[in-house]
N, CA, C and O atoms as a GROMACS GRO file, in nm:
protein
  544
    1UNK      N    1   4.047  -2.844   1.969
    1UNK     CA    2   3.933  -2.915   1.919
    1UNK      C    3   3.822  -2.910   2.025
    1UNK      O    4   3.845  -2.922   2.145
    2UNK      N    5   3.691  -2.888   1.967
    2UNK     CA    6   3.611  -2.885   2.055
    2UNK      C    7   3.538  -3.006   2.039
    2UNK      O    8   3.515  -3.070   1.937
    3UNK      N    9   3.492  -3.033   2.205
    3UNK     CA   10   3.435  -3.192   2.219
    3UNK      C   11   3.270  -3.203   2.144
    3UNK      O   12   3.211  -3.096   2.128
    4UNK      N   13   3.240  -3.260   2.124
    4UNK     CA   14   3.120  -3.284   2.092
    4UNK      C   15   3.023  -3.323   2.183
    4UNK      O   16   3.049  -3.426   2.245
    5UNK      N   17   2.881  -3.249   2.216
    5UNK     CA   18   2.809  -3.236   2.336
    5UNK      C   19   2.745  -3.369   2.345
    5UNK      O   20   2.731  -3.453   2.256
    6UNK      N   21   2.707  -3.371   2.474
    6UNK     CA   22   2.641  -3.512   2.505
    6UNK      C   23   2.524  -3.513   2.454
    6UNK      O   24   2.477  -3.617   2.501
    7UNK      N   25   2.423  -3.454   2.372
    7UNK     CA   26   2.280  -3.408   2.362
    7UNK      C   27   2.278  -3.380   2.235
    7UNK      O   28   2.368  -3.381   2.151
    8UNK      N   29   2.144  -3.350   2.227
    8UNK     CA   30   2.132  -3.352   2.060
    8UNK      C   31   1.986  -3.318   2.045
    8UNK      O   32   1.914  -3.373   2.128
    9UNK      N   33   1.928  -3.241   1.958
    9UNK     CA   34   1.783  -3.180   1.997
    9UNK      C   35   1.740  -3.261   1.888
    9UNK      O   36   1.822  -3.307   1.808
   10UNK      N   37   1.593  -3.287   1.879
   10UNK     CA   38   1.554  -3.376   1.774
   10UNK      C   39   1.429  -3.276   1.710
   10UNK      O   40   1.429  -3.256   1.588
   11UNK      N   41   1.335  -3.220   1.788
   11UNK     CA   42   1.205  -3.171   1.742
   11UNK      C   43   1.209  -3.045   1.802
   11UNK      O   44   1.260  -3.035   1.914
   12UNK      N   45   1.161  -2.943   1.742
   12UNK     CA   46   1.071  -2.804   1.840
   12UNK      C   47   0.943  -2.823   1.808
   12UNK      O   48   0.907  -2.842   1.691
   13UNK      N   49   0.840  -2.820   1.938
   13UNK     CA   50   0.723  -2.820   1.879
   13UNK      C   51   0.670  -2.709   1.960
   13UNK      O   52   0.653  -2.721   2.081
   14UNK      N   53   0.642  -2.591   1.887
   14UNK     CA   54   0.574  -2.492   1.921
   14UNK      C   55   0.443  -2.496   2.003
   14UNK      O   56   0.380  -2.592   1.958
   15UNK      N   57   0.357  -2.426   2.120
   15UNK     CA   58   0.258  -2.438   2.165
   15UNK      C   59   0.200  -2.291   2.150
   15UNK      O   60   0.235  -2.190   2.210
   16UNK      N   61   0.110  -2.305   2.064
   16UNK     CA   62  -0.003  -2.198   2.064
   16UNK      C   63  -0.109  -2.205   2.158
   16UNK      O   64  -0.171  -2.310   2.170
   17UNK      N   65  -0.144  -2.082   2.242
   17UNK     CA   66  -0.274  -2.090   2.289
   17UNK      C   67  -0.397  -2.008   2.198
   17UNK      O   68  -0.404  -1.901   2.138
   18UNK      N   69  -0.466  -2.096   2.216
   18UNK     CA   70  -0.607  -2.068   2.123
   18UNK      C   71  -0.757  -2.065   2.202
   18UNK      O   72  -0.814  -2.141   2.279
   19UNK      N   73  -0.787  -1.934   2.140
   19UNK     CA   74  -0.944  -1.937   2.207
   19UNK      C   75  -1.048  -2.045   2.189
   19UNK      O   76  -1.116  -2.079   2.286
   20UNK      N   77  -1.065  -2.104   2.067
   20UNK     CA   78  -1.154  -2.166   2.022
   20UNK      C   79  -1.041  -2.327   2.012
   20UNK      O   80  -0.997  -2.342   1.899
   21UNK      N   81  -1.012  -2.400   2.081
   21UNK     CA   82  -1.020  -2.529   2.016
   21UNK      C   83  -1.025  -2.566   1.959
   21UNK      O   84  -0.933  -2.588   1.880
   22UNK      N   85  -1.169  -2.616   1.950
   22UNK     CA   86  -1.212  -2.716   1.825
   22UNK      C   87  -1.217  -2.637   1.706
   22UNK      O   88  -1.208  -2.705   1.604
   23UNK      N   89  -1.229  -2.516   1.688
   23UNK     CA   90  -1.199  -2.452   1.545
   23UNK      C   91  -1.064  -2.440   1.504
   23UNK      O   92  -1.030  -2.445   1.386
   24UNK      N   93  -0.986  -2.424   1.598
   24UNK     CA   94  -0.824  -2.471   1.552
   24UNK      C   95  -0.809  -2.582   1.560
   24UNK      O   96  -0.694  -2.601   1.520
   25UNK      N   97  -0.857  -2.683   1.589
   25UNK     CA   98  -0.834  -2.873   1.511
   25UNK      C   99  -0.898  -2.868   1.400
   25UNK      O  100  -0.824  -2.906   1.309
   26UNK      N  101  -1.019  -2.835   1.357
   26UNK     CA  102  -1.093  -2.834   1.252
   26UNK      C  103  -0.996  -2.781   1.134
   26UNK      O  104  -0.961  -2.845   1.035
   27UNK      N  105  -0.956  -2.629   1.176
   27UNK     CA  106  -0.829  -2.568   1.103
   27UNK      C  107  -0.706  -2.668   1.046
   27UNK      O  108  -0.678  -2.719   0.937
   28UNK      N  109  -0.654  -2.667   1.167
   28UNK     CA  110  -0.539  -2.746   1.156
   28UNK      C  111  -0.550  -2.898   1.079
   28UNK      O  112  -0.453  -2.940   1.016
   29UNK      N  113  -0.625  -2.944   1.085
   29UNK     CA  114  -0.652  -3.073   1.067
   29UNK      C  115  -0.707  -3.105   0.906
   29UNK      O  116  -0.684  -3.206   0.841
   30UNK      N  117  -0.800  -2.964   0.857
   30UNK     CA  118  -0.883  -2.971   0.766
   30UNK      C  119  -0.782  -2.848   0.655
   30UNK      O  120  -0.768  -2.880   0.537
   31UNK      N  121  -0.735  -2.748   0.693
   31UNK     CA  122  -0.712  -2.665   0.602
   31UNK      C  123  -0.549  -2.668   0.550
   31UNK      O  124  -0.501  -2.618   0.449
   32UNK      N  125  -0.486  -2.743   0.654
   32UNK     CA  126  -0.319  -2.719   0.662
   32UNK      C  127  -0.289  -2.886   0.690
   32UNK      O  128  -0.175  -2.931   0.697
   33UNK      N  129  -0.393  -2.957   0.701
   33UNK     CA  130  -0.386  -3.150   0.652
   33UNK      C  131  -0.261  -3.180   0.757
   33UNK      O  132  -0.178  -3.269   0.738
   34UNK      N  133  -0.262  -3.107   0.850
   34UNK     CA  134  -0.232  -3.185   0.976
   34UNK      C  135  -0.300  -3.318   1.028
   34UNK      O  136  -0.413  -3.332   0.982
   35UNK      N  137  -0.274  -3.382   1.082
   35UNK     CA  138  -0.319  -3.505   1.140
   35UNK      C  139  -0.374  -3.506   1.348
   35UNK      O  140  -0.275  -3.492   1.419
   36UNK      N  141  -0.422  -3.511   1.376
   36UNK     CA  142  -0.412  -3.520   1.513
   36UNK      C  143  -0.313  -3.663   1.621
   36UNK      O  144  -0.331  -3.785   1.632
   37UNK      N  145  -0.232  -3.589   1.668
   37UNK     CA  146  -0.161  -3.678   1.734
   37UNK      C  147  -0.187  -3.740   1.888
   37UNK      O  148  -0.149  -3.850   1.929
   38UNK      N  149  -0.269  -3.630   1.968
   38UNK     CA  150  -0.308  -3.635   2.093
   38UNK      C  151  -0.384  -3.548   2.125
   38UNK      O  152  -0.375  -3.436   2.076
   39UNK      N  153  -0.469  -3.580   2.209
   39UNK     CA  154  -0.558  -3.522   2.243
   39UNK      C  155  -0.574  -3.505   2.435
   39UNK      O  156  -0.593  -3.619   2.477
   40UNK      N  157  -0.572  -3.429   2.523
   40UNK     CA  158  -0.623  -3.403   2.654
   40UNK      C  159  -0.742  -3.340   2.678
   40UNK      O  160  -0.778  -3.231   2.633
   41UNK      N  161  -0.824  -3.447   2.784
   41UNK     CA  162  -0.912  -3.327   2.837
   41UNK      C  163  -0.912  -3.410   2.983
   41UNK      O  164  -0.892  -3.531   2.996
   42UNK      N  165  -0.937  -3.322   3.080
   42UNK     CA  166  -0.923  -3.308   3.223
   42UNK      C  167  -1.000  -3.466   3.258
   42UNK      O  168  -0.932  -3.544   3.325
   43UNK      N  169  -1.151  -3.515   3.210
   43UNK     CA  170  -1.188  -3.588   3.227
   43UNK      C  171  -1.342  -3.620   3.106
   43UNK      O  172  -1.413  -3.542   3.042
   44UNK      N  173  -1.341  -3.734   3.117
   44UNK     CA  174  -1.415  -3.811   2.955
   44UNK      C  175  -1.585  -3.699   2.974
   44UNK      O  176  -1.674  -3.707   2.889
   45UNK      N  177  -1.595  -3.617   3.083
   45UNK     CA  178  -1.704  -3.509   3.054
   45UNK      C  179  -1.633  -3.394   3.003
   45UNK      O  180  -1.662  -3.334   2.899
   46UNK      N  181  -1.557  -3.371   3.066
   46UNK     CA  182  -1.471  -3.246   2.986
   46UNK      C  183  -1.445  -3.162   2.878
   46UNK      O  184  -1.363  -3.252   2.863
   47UNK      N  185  -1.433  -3.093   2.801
   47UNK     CA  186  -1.378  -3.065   2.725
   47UNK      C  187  -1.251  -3.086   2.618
   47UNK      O  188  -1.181  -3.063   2.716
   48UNK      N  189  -1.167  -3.106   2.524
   48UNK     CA  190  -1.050  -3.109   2.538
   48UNK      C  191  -1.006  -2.985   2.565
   48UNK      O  192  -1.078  -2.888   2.542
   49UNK      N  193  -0.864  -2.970   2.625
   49UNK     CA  194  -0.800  -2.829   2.641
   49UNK      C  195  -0.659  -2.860   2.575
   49UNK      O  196  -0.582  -2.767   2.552
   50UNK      N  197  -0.630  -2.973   2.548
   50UNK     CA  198  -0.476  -2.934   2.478
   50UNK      C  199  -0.449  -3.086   2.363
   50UNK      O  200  -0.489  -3.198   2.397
   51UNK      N  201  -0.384  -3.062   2.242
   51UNK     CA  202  -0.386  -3.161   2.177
   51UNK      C  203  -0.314  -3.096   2.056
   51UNK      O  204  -0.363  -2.994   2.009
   52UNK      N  205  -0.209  -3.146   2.006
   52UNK     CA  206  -0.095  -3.178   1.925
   52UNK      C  207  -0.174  -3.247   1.771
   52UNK      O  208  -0.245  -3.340   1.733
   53UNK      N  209  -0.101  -3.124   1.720
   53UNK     CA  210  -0.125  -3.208   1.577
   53UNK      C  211  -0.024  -3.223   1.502
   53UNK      O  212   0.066  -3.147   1.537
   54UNK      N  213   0.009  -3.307   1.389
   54UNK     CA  214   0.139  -3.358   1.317
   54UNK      C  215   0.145  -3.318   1.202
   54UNK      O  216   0.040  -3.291   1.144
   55UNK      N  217   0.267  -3.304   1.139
   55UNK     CA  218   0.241  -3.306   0.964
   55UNK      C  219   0.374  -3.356   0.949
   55UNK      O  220   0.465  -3.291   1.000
   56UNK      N  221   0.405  -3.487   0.871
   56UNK     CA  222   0.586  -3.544   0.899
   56UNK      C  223   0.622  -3.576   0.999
   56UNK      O  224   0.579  -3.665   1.074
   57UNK      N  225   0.740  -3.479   1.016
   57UNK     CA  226   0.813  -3.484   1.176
   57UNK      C  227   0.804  -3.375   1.256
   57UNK      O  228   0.865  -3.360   1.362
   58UNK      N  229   0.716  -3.283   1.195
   58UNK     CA  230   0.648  -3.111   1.261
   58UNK      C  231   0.512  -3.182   1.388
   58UNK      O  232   0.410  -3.247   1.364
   59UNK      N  233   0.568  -3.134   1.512
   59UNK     CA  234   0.456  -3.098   1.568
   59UNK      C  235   0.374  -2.934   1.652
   59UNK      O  236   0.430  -2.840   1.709
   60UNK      N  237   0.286  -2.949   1.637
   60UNK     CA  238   0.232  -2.825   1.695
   60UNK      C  239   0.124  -2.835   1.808
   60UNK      O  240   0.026  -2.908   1.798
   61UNK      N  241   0.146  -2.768   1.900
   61UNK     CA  242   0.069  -2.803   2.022
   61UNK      C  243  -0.012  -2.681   2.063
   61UNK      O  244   0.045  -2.575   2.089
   62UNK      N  245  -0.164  -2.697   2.071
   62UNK     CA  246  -0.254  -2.633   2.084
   62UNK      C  247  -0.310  -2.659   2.208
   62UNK      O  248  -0.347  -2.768   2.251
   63UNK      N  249  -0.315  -2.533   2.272
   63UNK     CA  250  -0.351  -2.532   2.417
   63UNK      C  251  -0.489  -2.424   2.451
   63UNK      O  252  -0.487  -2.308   2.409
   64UNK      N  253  -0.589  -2.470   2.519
   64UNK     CA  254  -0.696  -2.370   2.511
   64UNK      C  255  -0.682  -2.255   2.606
   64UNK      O  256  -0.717  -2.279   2.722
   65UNK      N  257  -0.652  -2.171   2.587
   65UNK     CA  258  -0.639  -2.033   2.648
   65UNK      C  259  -0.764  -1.936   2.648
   65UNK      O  260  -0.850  -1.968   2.566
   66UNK      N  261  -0.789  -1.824   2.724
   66UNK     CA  262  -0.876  -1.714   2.733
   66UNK      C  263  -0.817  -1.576   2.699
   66UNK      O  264  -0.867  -1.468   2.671
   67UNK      N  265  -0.644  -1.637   2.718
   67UNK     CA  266  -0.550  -1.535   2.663
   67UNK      C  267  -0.465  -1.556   2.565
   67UNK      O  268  -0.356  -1.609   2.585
   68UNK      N  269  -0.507  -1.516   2.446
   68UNK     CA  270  -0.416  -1.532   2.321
   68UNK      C  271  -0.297  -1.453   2.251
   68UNK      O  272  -0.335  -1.336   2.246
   69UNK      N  273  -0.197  -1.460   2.207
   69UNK     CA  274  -0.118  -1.380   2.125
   69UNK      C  275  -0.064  -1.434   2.026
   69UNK      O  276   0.020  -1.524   2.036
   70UNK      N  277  -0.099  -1.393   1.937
   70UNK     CA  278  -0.062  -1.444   1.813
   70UNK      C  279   0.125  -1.450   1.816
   70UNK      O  280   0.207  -1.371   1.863
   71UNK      N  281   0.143  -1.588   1.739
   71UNK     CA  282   0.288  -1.588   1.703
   71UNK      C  283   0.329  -1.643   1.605
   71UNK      O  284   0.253  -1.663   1.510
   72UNK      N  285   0.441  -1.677   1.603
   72UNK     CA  286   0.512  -1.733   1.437
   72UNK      C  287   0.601  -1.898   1.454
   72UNK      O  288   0.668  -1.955   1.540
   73UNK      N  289   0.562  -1.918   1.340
   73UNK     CA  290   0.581  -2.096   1.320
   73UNK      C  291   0.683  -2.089   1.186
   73UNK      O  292   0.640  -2.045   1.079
   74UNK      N  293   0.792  -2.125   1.198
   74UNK     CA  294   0.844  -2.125   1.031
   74UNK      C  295   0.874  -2.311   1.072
   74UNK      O  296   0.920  -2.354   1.178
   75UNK      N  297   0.822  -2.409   0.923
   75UNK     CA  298   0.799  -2.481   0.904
   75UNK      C  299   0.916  -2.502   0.746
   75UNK      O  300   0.941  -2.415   0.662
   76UNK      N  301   0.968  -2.651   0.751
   76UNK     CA  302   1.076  -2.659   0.614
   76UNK      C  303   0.992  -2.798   0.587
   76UNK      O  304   0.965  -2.891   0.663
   77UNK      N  305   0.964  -2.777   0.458
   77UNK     CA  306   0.843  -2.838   0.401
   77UNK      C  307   0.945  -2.881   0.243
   77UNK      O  308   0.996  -2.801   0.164
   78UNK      N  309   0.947  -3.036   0.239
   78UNK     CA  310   1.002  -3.080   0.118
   78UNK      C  311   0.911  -3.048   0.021
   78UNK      O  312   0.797  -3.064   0.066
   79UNK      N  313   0.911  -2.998  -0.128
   79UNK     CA  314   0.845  -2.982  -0.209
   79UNK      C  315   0.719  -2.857  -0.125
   79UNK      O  316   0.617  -2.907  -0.077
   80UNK      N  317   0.735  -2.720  -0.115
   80UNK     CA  318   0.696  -2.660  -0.020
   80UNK      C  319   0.571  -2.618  -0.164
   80UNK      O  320   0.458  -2.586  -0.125
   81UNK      N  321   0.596  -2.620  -0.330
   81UNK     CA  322   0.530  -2.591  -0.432
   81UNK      C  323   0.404  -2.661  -0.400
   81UNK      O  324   0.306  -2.594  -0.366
   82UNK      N  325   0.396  -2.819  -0.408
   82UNK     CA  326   0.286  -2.872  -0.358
   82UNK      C  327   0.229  -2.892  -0.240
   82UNK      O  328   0.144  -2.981  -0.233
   83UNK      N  329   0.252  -2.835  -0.153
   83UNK     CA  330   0.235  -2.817  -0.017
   83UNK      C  331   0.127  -2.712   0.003
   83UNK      O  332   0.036  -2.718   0.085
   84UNK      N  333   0.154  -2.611  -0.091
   84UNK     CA  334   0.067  -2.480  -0.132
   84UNK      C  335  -0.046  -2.496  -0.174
   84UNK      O  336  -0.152  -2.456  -0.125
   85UNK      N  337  -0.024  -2.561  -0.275
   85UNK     CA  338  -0.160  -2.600  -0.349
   85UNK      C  339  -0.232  -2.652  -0.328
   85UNK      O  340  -0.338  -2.656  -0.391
   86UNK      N  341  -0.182  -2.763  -0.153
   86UNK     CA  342  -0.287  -2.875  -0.138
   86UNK      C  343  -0.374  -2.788  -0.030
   86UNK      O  344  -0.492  -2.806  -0.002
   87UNK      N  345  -0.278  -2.676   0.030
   87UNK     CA  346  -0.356  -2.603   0.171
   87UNK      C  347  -0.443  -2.479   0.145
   87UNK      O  348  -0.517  -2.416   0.220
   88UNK      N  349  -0.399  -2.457  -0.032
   88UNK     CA  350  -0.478  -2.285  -0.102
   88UNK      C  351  -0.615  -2.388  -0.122
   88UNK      O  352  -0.723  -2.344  -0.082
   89UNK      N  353  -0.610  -2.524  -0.182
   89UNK     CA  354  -0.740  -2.573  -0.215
   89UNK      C  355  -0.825  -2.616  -0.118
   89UNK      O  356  -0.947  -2.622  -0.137
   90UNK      N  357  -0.752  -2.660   0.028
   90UNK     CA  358  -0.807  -2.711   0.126
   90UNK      C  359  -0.872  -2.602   0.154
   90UNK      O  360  -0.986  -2.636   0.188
   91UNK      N  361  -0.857  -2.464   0.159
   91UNK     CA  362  -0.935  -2.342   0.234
   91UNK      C  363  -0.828  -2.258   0.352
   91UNK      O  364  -0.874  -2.184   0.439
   92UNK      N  365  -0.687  -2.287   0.336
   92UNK     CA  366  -0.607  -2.219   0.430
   92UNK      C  367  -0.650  -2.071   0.410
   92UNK      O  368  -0.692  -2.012   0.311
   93UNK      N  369  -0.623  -2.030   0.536
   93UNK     CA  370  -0.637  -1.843   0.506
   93UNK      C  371  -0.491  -1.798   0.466
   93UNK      O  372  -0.409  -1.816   0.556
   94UNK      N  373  -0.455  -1.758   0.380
   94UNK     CA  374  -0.337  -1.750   0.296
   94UNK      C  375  -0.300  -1.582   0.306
   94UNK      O  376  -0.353  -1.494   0.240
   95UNK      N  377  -0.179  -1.564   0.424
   95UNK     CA  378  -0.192  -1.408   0.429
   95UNK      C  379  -0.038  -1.375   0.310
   95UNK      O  380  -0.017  -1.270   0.249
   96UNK      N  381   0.044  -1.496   0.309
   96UNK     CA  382   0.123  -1.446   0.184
   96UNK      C  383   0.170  -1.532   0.085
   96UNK      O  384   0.243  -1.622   0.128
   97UNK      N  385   0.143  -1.532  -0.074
   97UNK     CA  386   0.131  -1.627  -0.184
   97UNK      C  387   0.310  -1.678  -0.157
   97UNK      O  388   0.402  -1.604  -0.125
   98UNK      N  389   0.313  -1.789  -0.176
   98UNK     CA  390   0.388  -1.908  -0.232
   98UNK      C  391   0.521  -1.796  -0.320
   98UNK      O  392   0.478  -1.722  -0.408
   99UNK      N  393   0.637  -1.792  -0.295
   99UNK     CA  394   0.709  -1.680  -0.345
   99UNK      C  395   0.878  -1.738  -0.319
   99UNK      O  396   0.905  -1.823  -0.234
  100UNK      N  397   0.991  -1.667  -0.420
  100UNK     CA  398   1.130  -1.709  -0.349
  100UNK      C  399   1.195  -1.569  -0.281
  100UNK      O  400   1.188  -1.457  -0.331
  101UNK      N  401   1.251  -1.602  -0.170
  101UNK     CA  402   1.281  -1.477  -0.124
  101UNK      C  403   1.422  -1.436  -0.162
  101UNK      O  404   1.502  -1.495  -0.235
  102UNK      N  405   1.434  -1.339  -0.106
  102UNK     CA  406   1.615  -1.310  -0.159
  102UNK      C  407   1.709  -1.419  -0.041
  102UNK      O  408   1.813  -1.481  -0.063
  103UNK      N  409   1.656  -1.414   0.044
  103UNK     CA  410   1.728  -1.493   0.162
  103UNK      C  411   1.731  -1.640   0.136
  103UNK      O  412   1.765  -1.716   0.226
  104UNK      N  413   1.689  -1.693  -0.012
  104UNK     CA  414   1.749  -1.844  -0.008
  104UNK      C  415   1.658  -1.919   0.030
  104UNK      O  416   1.710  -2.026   0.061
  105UNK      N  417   1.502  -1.925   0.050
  105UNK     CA  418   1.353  -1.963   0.020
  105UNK      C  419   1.270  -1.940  -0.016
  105UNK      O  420   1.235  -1.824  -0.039
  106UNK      N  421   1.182  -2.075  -0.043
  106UNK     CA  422   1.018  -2.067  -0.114
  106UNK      C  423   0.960  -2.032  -0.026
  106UNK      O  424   0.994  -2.115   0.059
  107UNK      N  425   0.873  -1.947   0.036
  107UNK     CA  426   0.790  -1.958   0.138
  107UNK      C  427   0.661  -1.846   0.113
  107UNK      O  428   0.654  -1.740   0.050
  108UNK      N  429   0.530  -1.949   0.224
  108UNK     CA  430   0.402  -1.879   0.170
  108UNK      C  431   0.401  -1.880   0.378
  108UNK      O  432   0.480  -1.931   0.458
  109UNK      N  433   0.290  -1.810   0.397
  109UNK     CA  434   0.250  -1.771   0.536
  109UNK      C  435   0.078  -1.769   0.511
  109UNK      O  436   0.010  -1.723   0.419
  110UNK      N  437   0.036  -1.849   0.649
  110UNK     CA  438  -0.093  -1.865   0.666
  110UNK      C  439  -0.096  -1.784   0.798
  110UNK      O  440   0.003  -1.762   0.867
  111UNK      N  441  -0.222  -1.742   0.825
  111UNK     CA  442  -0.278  -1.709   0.952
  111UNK      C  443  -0.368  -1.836   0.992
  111UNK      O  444  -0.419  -1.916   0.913
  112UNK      N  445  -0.378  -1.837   1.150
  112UNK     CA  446  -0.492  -1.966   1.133
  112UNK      C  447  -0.610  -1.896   1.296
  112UNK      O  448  -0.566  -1.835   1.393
  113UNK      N  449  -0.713  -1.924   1.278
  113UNK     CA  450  -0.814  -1.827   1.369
  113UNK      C  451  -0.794  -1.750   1.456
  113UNK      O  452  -0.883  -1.674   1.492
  114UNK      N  453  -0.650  -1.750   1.521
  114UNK     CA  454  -0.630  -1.680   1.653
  114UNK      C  455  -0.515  -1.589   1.624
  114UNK      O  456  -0.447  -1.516   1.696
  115UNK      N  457  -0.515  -1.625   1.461
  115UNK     CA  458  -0.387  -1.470   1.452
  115UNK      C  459  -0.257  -1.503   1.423
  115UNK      O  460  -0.176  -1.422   1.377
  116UNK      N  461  -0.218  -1.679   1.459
  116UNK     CA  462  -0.088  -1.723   1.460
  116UNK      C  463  -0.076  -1.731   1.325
  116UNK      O  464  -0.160  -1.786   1.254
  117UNK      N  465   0.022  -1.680   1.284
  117UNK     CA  466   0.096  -1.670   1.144
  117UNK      C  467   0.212  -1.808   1.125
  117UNK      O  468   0.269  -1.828   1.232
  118UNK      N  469   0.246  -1.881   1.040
  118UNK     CA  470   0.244  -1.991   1.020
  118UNK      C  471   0.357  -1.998   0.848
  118UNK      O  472   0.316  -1.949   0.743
  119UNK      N  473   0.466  -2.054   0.859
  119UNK     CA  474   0.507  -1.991   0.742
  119UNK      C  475   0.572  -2.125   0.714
  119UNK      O  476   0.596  -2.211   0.799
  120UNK      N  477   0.600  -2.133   0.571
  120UNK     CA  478   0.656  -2.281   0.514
  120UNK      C  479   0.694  -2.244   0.431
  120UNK      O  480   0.640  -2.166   0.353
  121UNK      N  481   0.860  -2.319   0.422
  121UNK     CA  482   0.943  -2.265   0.331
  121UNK      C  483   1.014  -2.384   0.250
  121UNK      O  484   0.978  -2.492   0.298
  122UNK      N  485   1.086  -2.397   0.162
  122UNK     CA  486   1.201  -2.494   0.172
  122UNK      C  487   1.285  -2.414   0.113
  122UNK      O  488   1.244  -2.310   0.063
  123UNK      N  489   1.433  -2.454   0.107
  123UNK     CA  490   1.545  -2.393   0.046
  123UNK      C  491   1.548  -2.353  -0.082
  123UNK      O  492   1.501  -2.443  -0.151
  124UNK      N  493   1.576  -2.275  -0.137
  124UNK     CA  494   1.589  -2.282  -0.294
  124UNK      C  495   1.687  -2.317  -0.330
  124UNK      O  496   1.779  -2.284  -0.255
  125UNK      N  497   1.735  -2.409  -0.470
  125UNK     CA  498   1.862  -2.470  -0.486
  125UNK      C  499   1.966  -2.363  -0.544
  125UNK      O  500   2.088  -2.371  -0.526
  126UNK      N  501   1.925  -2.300  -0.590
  126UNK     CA  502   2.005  -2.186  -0.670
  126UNK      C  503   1.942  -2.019  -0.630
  126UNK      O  504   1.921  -1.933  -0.715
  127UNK      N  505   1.926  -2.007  -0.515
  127UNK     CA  506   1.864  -1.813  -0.423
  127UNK      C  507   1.887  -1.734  -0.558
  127UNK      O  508   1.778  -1.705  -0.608
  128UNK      N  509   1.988  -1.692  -0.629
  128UNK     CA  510   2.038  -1.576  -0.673
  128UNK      C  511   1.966  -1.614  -0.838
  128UNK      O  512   1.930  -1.508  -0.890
  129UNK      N  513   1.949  -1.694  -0.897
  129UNK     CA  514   1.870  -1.725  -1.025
  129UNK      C  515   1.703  -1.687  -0.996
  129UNK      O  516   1.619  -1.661  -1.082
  130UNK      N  517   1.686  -1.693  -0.868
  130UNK     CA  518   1.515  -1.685  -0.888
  130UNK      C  519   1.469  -1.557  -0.738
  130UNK      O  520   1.420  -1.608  -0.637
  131UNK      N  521   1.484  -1.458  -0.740
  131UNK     CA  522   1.437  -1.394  -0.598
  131UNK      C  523   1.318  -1.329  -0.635
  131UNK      O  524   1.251  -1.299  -0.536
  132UNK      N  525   1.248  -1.283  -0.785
  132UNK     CA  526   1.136  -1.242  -0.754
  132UNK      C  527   0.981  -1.332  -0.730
  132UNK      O  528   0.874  -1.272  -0.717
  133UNK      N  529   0.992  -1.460  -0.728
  133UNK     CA  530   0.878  -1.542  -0.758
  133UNK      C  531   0.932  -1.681  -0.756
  133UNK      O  532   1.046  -1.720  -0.730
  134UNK      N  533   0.823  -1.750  -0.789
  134UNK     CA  534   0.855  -1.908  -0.828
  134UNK      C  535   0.907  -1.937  -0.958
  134UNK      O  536   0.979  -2.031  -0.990
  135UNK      N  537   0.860  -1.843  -1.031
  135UNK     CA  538   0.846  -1.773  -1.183
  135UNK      C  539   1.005  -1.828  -1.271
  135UNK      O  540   1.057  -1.882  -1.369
  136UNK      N  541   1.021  -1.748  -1.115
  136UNK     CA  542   1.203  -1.658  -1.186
  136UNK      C  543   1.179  -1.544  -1.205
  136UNK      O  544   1.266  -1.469  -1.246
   0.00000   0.00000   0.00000
């Protein structure tokens, strides 16, 4: 029998660096209805340079960089159907439609200004009844 570990992970929260800031809070905040959780800047003349935004129990942490590389976020989103609809109407940049995959999810993928691709899925209850669409 194996023991059971002392630890236990609760959250991943990804950190993107982003050229523009305030156009990725604006983003984040306005197109994908994130919330802002925190905010840093060096001092009250400053700028901000780093600040966390929420959606649930998802956080994402945005850091201002001069050097960017785009990366990937997969996100499990209850009811991921209306989740779509609220971020296609908000103005998300939508690089792939709302779909079931063969692998056993709903999932759509956003890009958001700096390239980071961004994907939200939830499980499908039955994978093998529905793999081309939402459709069936």
């Amino acid at each position: 029998m194996t023991d059971k570990p002392d630890y236990h992970f609760n959250v991943v929260a990804p950190v993107f660096p982003v050229a523009d800031i305030k156009a990725s809070h604006a983003y984040y905040t306005g197109a994908l209805l994130f919330r802002t959780g925190f905010e840093w800047a060096d001092s009250d003349a400053e700028p901000v340079r780093y600040l966390i935004v929420i959606n649930g129990d998802c956080e994402l942490h945005l850091t201002a960089s001069a050097q960017t590389r785009p990366t990937y976020a997969y996100f499990f989103v209850a009811n991921v159907e209306a989740y779509f609809g609220a971020v296609k109407a908000a103005g998300a940049t939508i690089t792939e439609e709302l779909s079931d995959q063969p692998w056993g999810m709903r999932e759509f993928e956003v890009s958001d200004p700096d390239g980071n691709r961004l994907l939200f899925g939830e499980t499908l209850a039955n994978p093998s009844d529905s793999a081309d669409g939402p459709e069936g």
